[in-house]
Structure formats: C-alpha cells, structure tokens
C-alpha positions as CSV (number, residue, x, y, z in Angstrom):
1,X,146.8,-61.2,203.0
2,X,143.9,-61.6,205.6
3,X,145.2,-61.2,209.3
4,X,143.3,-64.0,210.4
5,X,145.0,-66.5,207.4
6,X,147.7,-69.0,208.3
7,X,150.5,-69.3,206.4
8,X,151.8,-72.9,204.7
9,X,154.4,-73.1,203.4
10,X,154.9,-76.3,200.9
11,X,158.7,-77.3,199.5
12,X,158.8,-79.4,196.6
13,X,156.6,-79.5,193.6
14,X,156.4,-82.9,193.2
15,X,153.5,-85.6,193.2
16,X,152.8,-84.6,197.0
17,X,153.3,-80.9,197.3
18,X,151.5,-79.9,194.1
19,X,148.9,-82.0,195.0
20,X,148.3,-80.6,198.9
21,X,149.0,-77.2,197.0
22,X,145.8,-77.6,194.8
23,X,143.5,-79.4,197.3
24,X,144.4,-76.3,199.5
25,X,143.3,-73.5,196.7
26,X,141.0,-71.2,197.7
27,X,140.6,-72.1,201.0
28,X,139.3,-69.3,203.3
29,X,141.8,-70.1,206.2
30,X,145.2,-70.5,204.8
31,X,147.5,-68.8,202.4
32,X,150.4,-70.8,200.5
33,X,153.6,-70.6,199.1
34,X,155.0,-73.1,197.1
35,X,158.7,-73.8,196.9
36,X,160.8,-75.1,193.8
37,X,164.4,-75.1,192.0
38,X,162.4,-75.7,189.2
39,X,159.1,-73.5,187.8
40,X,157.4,-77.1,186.7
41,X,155.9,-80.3,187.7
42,X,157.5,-82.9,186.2
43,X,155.4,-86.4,185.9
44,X,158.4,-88.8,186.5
45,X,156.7,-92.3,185.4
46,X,157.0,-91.3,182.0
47,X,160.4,-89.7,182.5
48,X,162.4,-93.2,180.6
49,X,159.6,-91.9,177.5
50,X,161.6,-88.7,177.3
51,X,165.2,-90.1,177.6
52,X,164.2,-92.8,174.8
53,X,163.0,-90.2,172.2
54,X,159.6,-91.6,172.8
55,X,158.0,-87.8,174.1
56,X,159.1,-84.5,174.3
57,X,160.0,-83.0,178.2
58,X,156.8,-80.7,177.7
59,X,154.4,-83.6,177.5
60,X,155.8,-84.7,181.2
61,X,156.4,-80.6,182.3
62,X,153.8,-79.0,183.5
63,X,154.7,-75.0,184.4
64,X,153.7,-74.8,187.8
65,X,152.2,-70.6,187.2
66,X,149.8,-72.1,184.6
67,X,148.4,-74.8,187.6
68,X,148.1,-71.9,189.9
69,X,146.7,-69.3,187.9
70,X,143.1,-69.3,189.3
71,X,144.4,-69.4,193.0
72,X,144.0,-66.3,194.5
73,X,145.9,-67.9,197.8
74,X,148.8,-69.8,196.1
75,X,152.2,-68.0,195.5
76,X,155.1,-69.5,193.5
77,X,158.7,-69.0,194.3
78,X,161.3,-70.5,192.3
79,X,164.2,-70.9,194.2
80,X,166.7,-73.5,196.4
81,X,166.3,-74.2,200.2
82,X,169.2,-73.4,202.0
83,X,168.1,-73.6,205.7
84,X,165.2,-74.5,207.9
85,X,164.7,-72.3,211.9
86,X,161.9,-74.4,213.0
87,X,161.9,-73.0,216.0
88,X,161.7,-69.3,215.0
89,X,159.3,-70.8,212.0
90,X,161.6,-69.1,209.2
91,X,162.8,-70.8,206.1
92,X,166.1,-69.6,204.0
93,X,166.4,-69.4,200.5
94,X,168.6,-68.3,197.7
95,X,166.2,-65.2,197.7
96,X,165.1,-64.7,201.4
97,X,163.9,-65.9,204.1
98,X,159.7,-66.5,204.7
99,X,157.7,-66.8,207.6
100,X,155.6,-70.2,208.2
101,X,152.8,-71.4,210.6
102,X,153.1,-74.9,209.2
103,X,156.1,-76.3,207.2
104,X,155.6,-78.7,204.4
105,X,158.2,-81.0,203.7
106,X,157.7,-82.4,199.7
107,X,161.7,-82.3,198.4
108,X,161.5,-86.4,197.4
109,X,164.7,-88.0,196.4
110,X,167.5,-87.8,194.4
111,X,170.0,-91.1,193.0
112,X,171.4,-93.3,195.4
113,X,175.2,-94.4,194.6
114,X,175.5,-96.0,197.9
115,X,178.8,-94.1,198.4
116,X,180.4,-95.6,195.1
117,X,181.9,-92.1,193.9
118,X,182.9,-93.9,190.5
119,X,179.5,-94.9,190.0
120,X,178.5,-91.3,190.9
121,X,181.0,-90.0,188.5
122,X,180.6,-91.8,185.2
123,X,176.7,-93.8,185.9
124,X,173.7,-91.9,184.2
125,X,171.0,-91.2,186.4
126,X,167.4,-90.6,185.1
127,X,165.3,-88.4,187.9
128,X,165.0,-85.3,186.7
129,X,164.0,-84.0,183.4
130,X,167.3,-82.4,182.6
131,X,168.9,-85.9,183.7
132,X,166.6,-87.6,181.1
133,X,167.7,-85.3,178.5
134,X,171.1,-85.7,179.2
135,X,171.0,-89.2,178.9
136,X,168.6,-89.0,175.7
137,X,171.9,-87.0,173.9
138,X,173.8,-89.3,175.5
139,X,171.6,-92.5,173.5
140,X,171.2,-90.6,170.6
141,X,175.1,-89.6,170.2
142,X,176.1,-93.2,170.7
143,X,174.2,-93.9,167.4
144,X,176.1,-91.9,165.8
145,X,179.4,-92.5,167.3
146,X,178.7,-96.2,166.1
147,X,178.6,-95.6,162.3
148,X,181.9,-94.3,162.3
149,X,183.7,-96.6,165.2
150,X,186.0,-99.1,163.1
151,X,187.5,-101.4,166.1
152,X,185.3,-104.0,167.2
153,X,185.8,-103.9,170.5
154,X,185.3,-100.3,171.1
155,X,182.1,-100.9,169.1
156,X,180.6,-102.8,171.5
157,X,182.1,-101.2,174.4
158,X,180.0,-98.5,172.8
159,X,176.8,-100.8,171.8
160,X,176.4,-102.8,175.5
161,X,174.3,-100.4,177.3
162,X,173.9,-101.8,181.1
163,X,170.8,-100.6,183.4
164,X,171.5,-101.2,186.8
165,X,168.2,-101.4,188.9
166,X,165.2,-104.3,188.0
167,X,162.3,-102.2,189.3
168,X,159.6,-100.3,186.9
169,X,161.9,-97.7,186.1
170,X,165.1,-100.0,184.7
171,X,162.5,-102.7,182.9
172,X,160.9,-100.3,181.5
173,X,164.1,-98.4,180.2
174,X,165.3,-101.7,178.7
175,X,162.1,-102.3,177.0
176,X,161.7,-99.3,175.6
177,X,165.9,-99.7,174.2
178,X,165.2,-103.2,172.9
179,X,161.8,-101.8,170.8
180,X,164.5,-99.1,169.5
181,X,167.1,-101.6,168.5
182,X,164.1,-104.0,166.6
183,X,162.3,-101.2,164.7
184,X,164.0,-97.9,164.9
185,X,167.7,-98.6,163.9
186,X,167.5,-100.5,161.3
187,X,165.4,-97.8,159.3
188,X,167.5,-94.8,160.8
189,X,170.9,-96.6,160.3
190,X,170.4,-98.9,156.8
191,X,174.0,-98.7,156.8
192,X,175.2,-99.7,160.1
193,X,174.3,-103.3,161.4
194,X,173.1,-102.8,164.9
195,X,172.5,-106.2,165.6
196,X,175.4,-106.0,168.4
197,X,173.8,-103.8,170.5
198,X,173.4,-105.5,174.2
199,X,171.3,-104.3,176.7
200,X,171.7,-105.8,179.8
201,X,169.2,-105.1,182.8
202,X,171.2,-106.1,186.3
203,X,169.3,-106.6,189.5
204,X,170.5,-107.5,193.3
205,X,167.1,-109.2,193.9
206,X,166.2,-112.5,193.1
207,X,163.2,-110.7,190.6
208,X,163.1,-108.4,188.2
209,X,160.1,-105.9,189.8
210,X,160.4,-107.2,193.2
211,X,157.9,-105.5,195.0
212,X,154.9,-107.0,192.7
213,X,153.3,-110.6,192.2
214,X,155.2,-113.3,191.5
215,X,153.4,-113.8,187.8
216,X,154.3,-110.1,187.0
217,X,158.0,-110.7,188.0
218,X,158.2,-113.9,185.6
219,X,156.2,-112.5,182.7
220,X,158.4,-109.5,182.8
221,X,161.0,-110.7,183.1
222,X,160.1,-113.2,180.3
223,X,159.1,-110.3,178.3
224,X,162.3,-109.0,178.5
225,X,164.2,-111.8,177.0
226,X,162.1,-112.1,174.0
227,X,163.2,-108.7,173.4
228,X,166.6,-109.5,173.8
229,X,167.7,-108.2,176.5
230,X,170.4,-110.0,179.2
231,X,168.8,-110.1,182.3
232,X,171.0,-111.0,185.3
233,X,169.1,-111.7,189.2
234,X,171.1,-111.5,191.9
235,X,173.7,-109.6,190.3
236,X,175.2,-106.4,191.9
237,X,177.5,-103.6,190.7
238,X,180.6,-103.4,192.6
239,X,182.6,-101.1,190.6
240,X,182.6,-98.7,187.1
241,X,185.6,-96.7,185.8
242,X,183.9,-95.2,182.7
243,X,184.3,-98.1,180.6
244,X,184.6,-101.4,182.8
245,X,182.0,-102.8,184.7
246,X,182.6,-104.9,187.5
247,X,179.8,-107.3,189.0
248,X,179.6,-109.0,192.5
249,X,180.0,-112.3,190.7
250,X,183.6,-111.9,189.4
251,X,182.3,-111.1,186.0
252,X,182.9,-107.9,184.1
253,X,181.4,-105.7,181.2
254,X,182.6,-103.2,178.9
255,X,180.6,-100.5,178.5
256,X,179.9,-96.6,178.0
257,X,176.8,-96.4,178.6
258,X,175.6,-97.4,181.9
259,X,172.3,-96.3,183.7
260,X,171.8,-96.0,187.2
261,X,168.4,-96.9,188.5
262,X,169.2,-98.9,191.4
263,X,168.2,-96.7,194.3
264,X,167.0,-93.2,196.1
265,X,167.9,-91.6,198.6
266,X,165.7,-88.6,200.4
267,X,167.0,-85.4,199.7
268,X,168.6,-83.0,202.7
269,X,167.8,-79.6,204.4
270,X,170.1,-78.0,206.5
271,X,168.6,-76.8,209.9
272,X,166.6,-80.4,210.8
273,X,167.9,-82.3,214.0
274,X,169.8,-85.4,212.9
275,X,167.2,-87.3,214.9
276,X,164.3,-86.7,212.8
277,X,166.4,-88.8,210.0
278,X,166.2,-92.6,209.6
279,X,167.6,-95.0,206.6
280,X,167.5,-93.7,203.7
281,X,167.3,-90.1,204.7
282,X,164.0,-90.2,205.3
283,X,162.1,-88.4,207.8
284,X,160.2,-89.9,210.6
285,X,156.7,-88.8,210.9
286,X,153.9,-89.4,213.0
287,X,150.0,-90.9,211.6
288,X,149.5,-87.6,211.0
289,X,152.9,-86.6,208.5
290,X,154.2,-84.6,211.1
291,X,157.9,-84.7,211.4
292,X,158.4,-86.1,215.3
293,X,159.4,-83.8,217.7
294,X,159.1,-80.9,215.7
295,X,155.6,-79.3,215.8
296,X,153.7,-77.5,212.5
297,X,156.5,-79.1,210.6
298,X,155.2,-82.2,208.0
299,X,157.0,-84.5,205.7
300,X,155.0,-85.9,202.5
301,X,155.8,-88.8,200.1
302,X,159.3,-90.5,199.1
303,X,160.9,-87.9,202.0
304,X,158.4,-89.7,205.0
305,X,158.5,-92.6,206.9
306,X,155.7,-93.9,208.9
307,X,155.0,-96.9,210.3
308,X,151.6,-97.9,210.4
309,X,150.4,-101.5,211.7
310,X,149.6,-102.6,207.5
311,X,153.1,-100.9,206.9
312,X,156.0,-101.9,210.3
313,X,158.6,-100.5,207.9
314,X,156.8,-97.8,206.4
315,X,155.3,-97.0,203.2
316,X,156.5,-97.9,199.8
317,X,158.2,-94.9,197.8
318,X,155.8,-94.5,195.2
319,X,153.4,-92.1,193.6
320,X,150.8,-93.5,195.2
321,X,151.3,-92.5,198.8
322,X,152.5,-89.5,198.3
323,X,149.3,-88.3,196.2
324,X,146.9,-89.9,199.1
325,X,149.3,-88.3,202.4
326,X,148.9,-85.0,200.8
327,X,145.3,-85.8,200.1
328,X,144.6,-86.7,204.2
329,X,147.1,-84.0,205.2
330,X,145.1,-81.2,203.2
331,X,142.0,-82.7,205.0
332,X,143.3,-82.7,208.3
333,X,144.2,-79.0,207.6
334,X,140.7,-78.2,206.6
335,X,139.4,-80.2,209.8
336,X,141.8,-78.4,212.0
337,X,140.4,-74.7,210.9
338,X,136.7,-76.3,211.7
339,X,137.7,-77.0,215.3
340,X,137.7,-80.9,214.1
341,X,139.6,-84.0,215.2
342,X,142.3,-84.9,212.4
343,X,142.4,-88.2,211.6
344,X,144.9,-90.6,210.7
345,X,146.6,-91.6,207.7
346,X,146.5,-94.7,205.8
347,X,147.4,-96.5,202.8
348,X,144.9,-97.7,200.6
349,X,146.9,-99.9,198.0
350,X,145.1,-99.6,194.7
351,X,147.8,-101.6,192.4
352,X,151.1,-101.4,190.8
353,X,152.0,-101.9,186.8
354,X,154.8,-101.8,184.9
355,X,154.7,-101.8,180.9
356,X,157.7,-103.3,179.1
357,X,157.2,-103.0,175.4
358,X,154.2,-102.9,172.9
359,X,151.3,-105.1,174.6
360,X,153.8,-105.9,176.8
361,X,152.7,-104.8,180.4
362,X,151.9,-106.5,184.1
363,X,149.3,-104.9,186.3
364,X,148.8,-106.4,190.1
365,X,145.6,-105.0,191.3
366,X,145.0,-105.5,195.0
367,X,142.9,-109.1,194.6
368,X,144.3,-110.0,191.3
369,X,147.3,-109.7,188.4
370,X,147.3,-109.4,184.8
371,X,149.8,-109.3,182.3
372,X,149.9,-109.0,178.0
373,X,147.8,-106.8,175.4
374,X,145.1,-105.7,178.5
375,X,147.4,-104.7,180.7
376,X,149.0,-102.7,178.7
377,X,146.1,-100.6,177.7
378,X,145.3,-100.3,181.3
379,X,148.6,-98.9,181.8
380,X,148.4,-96.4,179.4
381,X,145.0,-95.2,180.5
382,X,146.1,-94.8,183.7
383,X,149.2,-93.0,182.9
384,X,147.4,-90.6,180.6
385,X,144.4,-90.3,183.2
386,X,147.3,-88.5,186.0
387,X,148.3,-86.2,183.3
388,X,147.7,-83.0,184.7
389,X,147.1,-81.0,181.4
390,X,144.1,-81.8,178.7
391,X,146.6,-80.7,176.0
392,X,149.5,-82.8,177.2
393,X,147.2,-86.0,177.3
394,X,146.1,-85.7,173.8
395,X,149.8,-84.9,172.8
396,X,151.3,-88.1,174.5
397,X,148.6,-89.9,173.3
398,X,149.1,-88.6,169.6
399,X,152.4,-89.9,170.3
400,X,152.1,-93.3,171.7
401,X,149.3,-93.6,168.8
402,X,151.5,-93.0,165.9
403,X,154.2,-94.9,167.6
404,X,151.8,-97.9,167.7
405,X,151.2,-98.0,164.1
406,X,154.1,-97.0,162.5
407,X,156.6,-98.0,165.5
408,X,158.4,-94.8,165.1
409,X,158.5,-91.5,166.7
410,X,160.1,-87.9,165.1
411,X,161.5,-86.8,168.4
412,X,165.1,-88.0,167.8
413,X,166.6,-84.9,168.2
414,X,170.1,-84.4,169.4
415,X,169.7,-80.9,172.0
416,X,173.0,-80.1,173.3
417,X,173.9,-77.6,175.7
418,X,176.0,-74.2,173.9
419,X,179.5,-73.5,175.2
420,X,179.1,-69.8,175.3
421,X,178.3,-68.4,178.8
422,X,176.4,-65.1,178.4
423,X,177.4,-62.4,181.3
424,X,174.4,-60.9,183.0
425,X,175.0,-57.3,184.3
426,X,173.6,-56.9,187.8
C-alpha cells in the first residue's frame, strides 16, 4: 500500500457501499476495504421473485470478488462487525481488528417486529436472500402439505396466507401469490382444488403503497382485488401465536403462513454513542453523511438520517438515496484529495413503481403517474437496467420471458437445509 494512500474503510455491501466501493476503484489517493457477513451483493427489489419460485437467488446475487476483480485498491473481507473505536479509528471483527482514516457506515436494516416477540417468533420475514429461500420452502411445502390435509379447517388454516405490510414489497408479494394460485396450481396440483387459498394483504395506512400518488394507490390496490386477494386498510396486527392472527379491529385469522413486511429498523454497532441514534435506529448525519459528532465517520442509505429543507424528516429508505449519497459522498472524497470544497447532498427524486402482476404495474414519475401494460414494461426495464451483471440480466429476463408466455416457471424447487453438522478440525 502507498504511504501517502488513506485508508476507507466501507461496512455493508448493499446498494450504498458497493456502490461508493466502485465509484472509488482505482483511485490514486485511497485504498478500500469492504466489509460483509456475506461474500455477495444481493439486489433486494427482486428478492419477493426469489421467495415466489419466480428466479433463482443467483440472478439477484452478485459475488462481491467477481465486482472487485479489476481493482487493484479494493480488498474484500467477509466477516461480522463486532465493535467500532472511533476514536482510536480501529474497527473489530470476527477476524481482527483494521485501521481506518474514514469509516463508512452501509449495514441497512433488518425486520422491524415493533417489540412483538410472537410476531418475531412465528412471522416470516423476507430481507435477506437466505430469508427468501426460507420462506420459498416454506410456500412450496404448504402445497404439498395441502394435498394430503383432510380437515377443512386445518386446510385453510394452511391455505390463508396473510402479508402484513401494504408497501411495494407486500403488494408485490401478493401479486405475485395470486398469479400462482390462477395459473400455476391448477396445472401442478390437477388433483387438489386450490380454489381456497386466501391471500390477504393487511396495512395500517389508509393506502395500499402509501408513499406514492393517489391514482397508483387506487389502481393497485384495485389490481389486487381482481386478483383476488383480501385487502384490508387501516388494519394492524396486534398479535400471532403460530396459527391465530389477531387484528386491531377485533377480528381474527387463522393462518400458517404469515409474512412480515411491515417495517425496518437500522441495524446496530456496538462502540457508537447512543446520541448519534434517532427513530428507527438510524444515524444522524450531517449534508455531508457524516455521522454528527464523530469526525471521518459517515452513514449511507436506509442506516442515515438527514434532514434537508425538501426532506424536514429525512429521506425516504429506498434504493434510490442510498445509490445517489454514496454517489456525492465518493465525490466529495475525490474533491477532498484535490484540495476542493465538498458539497452538499441532495435528493433528486426520479420516481417510484411498483408492479403487481402481468401488465399490472403503477409508476409515479416526478411530474406525472402511470399505471397498466406501460408501466409494467417500464418496470421491468428498469429493474433489469440496475442489474449489475450482463449474464444475470439476460437470465432474469429469459425468465420473466418464458413466464410471460407460458405463465410458468421451472424453479419450483423444494432446497432444504441437511441435518448433519460436519466437524471442522482446527
């Protein structure tokens, strides 16, 4: 390593750290090391694809040695913060400690239960890619659990699957469950009559996809319902034992499958002051993503909070910010080593989509909205156009092509994990 390079050091692969991790390849005044549990990228928007049998977890994963393998200044280390000395600039892991001149915060966020442990117990969450495996063997076994289930009521205990959260993720989850219940089941089950199986989509707001335009919340949620699918507004979870669930309205539902997409929460380091926290556990930066009070320490994406004049309560969590903070951030670095002024940061809001079934889709672009067969190809190309990988774009597109014609897919494969544990001699 050059004497005269700085060292930063990025944690969290996501959509903000790979990113500042590329933009800063090569460059002649830094060296970086990049910190994950995980030795992949994984593109989350298409993460309900995977848990649905709709794609495989390689078309989302993208193994983060095969980014890097050109950068002569990028080091991966696979491996779990434990603890942060900002002060002494020295970071912890499960392997060692490193050194750091400037600290990049990228960890994101993980399920938020809102301190329901029952919900946290027995509620399938869907933000990793292990999680959407799990619950794709979890989908796939209730198929087959169904043939052989006799009593009526614990068949459709077993057949009402509730998603709990009305933003892009759980509308799009229910979507993609309805299209499998109208033209999957029938020709993978002629046997079984899966005409009971409920999907109900439960949301605390007034909308489903709250956030967007008030066309796109009608339409989708109108989309929804031609599918099928139960959709109750103001409707909140109180409780769920495994198999009851109980709703803010008095009402209840019996159920073994239920699906948490109702909130995040950031994920937590040990070693930051508890006043560099806010709601949410997120931490509270300045215009220019520096954690406050702490200096050469930075927070990026679903983790920061900044509050800009456009944005009093900071920014939304979404992709979106997080690839354009680590965009301005890997600037300012850049500016920095030039002797330069840094400038501020700023979210420029280019649009928000959601797709809910086959040419079913709403798209609100910053002066307009759109919704039906056009939106839905925009959403697609959009999706496949933030693929990293050539070869993973033309796979997921193979995929979403075949499935367009025949509406089918051959990924319905059930992948469980062995029961043997293998010693390893150290």
């Amino acid at each position: 390593m050059a004497q005269n390079k700085q060292k930063i050091v990025i944690v969290g692969a996501g959509f903000a750290g790979l990113r500042i991790a590329q933009d800063l390849i090569n460059h002649p005044a830094y060296e970086v090391l990049l910190i994950d549990k995980h030795n992949f990228h994984q593109f989350q928007p298409l993460m309900y694809q995977v848990a649905t049998a709709r794609l495989e977890p390689a078309s989302i994963s993208f193994p983060l040695r095969k980014v890097f393998q050109k950068a002569k200044n990028v080091k991966i280390r696979i491996t779990e913060v434990t603890n942060i000395n900002h002060s002494d600039k020295i970071i912890s892991t499960s392997i060692g400690d490193f050194n750091f001149d400037h600290l990049i915060i990228a960890i994101g966020c993980t399920t938020n239960y809102f301190n329901n442990t029952n919900l946290e117990d027995y509620a399938y969450p869907m933000k990793t890619i292990p999680e959407a495996i799990q619950l794709r063997n979890r989908i796939l076994q209730t198929f087959e659990d169904a043939v052989h289930t006799k009593n009526p009521e614990q068949l459709q205990t077993l057949l009402n699957f509730v998603i709990v959260g009305g933003g892009p993720t759980g509308v799009e989850l229910a979507g993609a469950l309805a299209e499998m219940k109208k033209y999957i089941l029938p020709k993978d089950y002629p046997d079984k009559d899966f005409s009971k199986l409920t999907i109900y989509l439960l949301e605390g707001a007034p909308h489903t996809l709250n956030p967007m335009s008030s066309g796109s919340q009608t339409k989708s949620q109108e989309y929804l319902e031609d599918l099928g699918v139960i959709v109750k507004t103001n409707t909140l979870v109180k409780d769920y034992d495994g198999e009851l669930v109980t709703l803010n309205t008095g009402e209840t539902i019996t159920s073994k499958n239920v699906i948490w997409a109702a909130g995040v929460t950031g994920n937590i380091i040990n070693g930051l002051p508890k006043e560099t926290f806010t709601r949410g556990n997120r931490l509270v930066v300045d215009r220019f993503n520096k954690i406050n009070g702490l200096d050469h320490v930075y927070a990026l994406g679903d983790i920061a909070y900044m509050e800009t004049p456009i944005y009093p309560h900071g920014h939304p969590q979404l992709a979106g910010v997080a690839l354009q903070q680590a965009k301005q951030l890997a600037k300012n670095f850049s500016l920095t080593a030039k002797n330069k002024s840094k400038k501020e940061f700023e979210y420029i809001d280019k649009g928000s989509m959601a797709t809910i079934g086959k040419r079913k889709a709403v798209v609100d672009l910053p002066k307009f909205s759109f919704q039906g067969r056009f939106a839905w190809f925009t959403w697609m190309f959009i999706h496949l156009m933030l693929i990293l990988s050539v070869k993973n774009k033309l796979l997921i597109f193979m995929n979403w092509m075949i499935s367009y014609f025949n509406n089918d897919s051959t990924l319905r494969i059930l992948m469980k994990p062995v029961s043997k544990r293998v010693k390893i001699k150290k």
